[in-house]
NUKOLSE-476514 format. One record per residue (C-alpha): residue in one letter; x, y, z. Coordinates in steps of 0.05 Angstrom, whole numbers, plus 5000, padded with zeros to 4 digits. Layout:
residues N
AXYZ...
***
This chain:
residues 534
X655416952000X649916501970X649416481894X641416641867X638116011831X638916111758X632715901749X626115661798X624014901786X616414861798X609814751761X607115301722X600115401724X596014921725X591215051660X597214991621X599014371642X598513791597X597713261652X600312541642X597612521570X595011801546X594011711486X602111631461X602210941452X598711001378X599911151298X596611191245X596210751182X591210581124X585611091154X585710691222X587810951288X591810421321X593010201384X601009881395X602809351448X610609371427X616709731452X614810411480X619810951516X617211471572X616912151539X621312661597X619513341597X626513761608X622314141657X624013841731X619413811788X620213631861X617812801874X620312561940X624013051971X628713011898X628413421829X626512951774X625013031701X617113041696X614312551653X609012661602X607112011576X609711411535X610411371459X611010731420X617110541386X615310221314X618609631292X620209581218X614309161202X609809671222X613410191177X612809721119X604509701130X604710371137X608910551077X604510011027X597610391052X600611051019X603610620966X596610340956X593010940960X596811340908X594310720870X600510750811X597211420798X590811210791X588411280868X582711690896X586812220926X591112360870X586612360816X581612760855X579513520835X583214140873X576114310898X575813560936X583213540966X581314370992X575314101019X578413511055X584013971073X579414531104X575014041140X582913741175X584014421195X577514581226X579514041263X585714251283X583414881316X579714541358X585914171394X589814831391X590714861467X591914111477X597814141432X600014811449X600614451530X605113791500X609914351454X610614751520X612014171563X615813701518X620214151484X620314781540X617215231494X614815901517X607215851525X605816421481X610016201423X607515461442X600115731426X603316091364X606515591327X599815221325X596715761305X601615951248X600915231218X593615301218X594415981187X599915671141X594415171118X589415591097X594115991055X596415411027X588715371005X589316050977X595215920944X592615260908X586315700891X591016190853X595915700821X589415320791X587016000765X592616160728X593315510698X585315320675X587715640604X590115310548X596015500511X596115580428X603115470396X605015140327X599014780311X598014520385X593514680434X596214500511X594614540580X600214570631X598314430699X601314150764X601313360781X603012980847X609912590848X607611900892X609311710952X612612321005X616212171071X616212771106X620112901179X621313511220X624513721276X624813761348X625514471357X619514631322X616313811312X608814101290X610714711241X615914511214X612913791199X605814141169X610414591128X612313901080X605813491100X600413981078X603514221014X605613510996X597513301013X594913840984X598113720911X595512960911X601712610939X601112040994X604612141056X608411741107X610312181167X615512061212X614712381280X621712771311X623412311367X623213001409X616413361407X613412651389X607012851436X604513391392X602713051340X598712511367X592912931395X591413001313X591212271286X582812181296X583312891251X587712611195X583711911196X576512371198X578612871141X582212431090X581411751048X585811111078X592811041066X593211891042X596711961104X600311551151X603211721218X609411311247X613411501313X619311061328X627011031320X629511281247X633710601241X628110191250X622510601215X625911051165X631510591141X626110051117X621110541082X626210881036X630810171028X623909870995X624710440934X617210690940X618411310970X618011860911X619112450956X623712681019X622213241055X627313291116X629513841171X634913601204X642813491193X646713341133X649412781162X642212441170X639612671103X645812301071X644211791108X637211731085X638911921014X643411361004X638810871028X634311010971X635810440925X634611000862X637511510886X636011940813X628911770828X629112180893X627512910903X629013190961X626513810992X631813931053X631914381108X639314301138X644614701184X645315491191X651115861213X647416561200X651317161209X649817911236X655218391205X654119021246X658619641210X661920241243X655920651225X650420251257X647320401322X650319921376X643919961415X639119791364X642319301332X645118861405X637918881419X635518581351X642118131354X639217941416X633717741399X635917371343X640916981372X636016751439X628916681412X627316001440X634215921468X637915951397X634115291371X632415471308X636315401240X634116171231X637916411294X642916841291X649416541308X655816921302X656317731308X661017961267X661918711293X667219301283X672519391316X671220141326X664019881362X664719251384X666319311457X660319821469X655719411425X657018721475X656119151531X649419321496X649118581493X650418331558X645018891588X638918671550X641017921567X640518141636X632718331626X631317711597X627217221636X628816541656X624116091675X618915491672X615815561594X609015451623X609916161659X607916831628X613217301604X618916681597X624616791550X629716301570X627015591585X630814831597X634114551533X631013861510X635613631470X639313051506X646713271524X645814021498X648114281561X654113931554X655914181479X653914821499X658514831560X664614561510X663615071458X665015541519X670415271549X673915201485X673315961462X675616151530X682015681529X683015981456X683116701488X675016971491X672017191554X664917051578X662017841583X656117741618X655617411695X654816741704X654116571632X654915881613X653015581683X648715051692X643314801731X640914021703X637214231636X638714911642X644215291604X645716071622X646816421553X654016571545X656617231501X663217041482X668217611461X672617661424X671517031383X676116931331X678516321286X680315671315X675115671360X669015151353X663515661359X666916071302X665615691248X660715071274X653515081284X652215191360X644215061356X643715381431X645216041478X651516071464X653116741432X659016901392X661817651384X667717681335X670818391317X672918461251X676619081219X674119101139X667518801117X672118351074X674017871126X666617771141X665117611060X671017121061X668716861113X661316711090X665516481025X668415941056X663315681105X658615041087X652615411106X649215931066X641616051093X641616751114X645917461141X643518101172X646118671154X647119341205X648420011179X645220711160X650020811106X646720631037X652520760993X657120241046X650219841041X649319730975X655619380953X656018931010X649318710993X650018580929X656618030946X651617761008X645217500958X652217060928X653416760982X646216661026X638816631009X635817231053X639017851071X635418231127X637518891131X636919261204X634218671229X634317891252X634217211202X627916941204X623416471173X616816831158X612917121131X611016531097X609216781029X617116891027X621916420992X626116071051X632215681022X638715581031X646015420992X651115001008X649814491059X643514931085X638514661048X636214330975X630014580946X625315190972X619215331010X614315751018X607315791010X606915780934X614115490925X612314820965X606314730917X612014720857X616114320905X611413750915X608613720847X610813780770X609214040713X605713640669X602813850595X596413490557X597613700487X594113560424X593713800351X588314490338X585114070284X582613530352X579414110393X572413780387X575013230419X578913730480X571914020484X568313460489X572313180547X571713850576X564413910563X563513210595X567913280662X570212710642X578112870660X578813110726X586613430702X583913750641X578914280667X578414990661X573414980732X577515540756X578915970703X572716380723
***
């Protein structure tokens, strides 16, 4: 009996494809778009085609690999542009950095499709949610505007108090390095970049080695819309080009989604560390508790979809499924036949849910994590789960999971999907009490009274609890934070403007308010101004 393909290697079609893109071996520093003749690597899409008879990896172009005297040039054109404070950028009026922001995003748009191709083919992103993610970081931008707009309105006033008169608004901090991930390299980056821009900071980006493509397409945009040095975009290896930046001491600002490990890393590099802030996005072990009560069928196919949306590669994804007893064997079986629906495929190709991983050697960890829950007793439920086929890894529902196993208490970041029964809601809340990660839990039930008190020890332990339905991210006018080991500092649209900025007060005595006038009257302070109060 021959065994079906999991999956068909072949090009999708053809509008969608990015082509052998060129224009990789550049960055972008002090305003200029540059050109660099060093070390470069080929950029490998996970997606294999057929090249002499033989499956190989298709290549999508070659990236340059900064060496640390590049990331030095372009860390001084930010450090020269924030000009001690005194720069154009961050001294310039809300109503210049929105207009230099708007006119970067107009620009965006119109590359939408050209980086929607390079996510899709780079990182085996669905094509639909390839074309959404730019379009959410556009969208994200322009409330970022609005949000600017409102946080200036509410500050124009001036505040009376004990023979003072005072204006409290929001300054830039200096210098930001800002670096996001693979899994989602362009909205997860913008999320830091344009809040950190918009506020009056200077920025140093550093690309995610994976999903390096996306950004390039953008560089003329960032060089078109904003003054030299403002921002400055380096691809490369984080030893060489991170190390360097923050060793120098410049760097005011992190803002970094990735692993603990490498944001200790970073941090300690810093030769003030006090002088630091850090806005982190780290690891998630988020978990689904699913009571007696709840509907097995409705909540397996939210579970679902929570646990597989771009193969489990997001921090947001749910990752273990703590279920009752009394339910859990139906709700798996739930599981296991709306896995089966689920499409696998090239990403380019409509109606694709399951796509290659392009994380070097994820098939691999994924394959351990299985292999050690099934020598520690679990079963793989649904057929052929956890086979392989070169980048491709068949989600696995493991059940019953229990502790001891890896995938039980460690961050899987893939399609492996861990069922563990439980009997009282209490070993789930120990549970959550004692694990390093605190982002975000669902919660699955009808019974409000059963609800209610379980919720109530959840907000203690995570950041977001989603009742009836998946972890997520958005919408983006939501706080998204974590505790523990998850994250350090929180996002949003308005929170990233506090993030990236700080309060700052210009006070003086009720008997100089001729003098506030007059500097009021004369525009002569671009930070003292009531332009918006109206």
């Amino acid at each position: 009996m021959t065994t079906a393909p999991l999956i068909t290697w072949k090009n999708g079609p053809a509008d969608r494809d990015p082509g052998l893109y060129a224009g990789g071996l550049r960055y972008l520093v002090d305003g200029k778009v540059m050109d660099w003749k060093g070390p470069s690597f080929e950029v490998l899409s996970p997606v294999y085609e057929e090249k002499g008879g033989a499956l190989v990896r298709r290549k999508l172009g070659d990236c340059a690999l900064l060496d640390e005297e590049a990331a030095r040039a372009a860390l001084a054109a930010a450090v020269k542009a924030y000009g001690k404070g005194r720069g154009a950028w961050p001294t310039a009026a809300p109503s210049e950095r929105i207009a230099a922001f708007e006119g970067f995003l107009k620009r965006m748009e119109e590359r939408r499709l050209e980086i929607a191709k390079l996510l899709c083919w780079e990182v085996a992103k669905p094509w639909a949610d390839a074309v959404a993610e730019v379009d959410r970081t556009v969208a994200y931008g322009r409330d970022t505007v609005g949000a600017l707009k409102e946080l200036e309105r509410r500050s124009a006033g001036f505040a009376v108090d004990g023979g003072f008169l005072a204006q409290v608004r929001r300054s830039p901090f200096g210098v930001a390095l800002c670096m996001g991930p693979y899994n989602y390299p362009l909205n997860e980056t913008f999320a830091t970049l344009l809040p950190a821009l918009i506020m009056g900071n200077t920025v140093v980006v550093k690309l995610p080695r994976l999903g390096v493509l996306c950004g390039m397409p953008l560089l003329e945009a960032f060089a078109a819309s904003f003054p030299p040095g403002v921002v400055n975009i380096v691809p490369g290896e984080g030893s060489k080009v991170v190390m360097p930046i923050v060793s120098e001491g410049s760097v005011d600002l992190l803002a970094f989604i990735g692993s603990k490990s490498v944001a200790n890393l970073i941090k300690k590099a810093h030769p003030r560390p006090n002088r630091l802030r850090s806005v982190l996005g780290l690891g998630a072990k988020n978990a689904a508790v699913v009571l007696a009560d709840a509907d097995p069928a409705a909540a397996a196919k939210e579970c679902l979809s929570g646990a597989l949306s771009f193969n489990g590669q997001r921090c947001t994804a749910l990752k273990i499924l703590f279920v009752h007893r009394t339910i859990a064997e139906r709700f798996t079986a739930e599981l296991v036949s709306g896995l089966a629906k689920l499409k696998a495929g090239m990403p380019s190709e409509d109606g694709v849910q399951l796509t290659p991983l392009p994380e070097h050697g994820a098939v691999e960890k994924m394959a351990a994590y299985v292999a050690d829950a099934v020598a520690k007793g679990a079963k793989v439920a649904n057929p052929r789960g956890g086979e392989t086929d070169r980048s491709y890894f068949q989600p696995a529902v493991l059940y019953p999971v229990a502790k001891g196993m890896r995938v039980f208490d460690e961050e899987q970041f893939g399609p492996v999907v861990p069922v563990a029964p439980f009997d009282d809601p209490a070993e789930v809340l120990d549970w959550l009490a004692e694990s390093h990660y605190g982002q975000q839990a669902s919660l699955f039930t009808s019974d409000a009274a059963a609800a209610g008190p379980l919720l109530d020890a959840l907000v203690n332990q995570v950041c977001r609890v989603n009742v009836n339905t998946q972890c997520r991210r958005g919408p983006d006018t939501f706080p998204f934070g974590g505790r523990k080991d998850s994250a350090e500092g929180t996002l949003s649209v308005s929170d990233a403007l506090r993030v990236f900025s700080i309060r700052t007060v210009v006070a003086a005595k009720q008997s100089d308010d001729k003098l506030v006038r007059g500097i009021l009257a004369a525009r002569s302070s671009r930070f003292l101004s009531t332009d918006y109060l109206f």
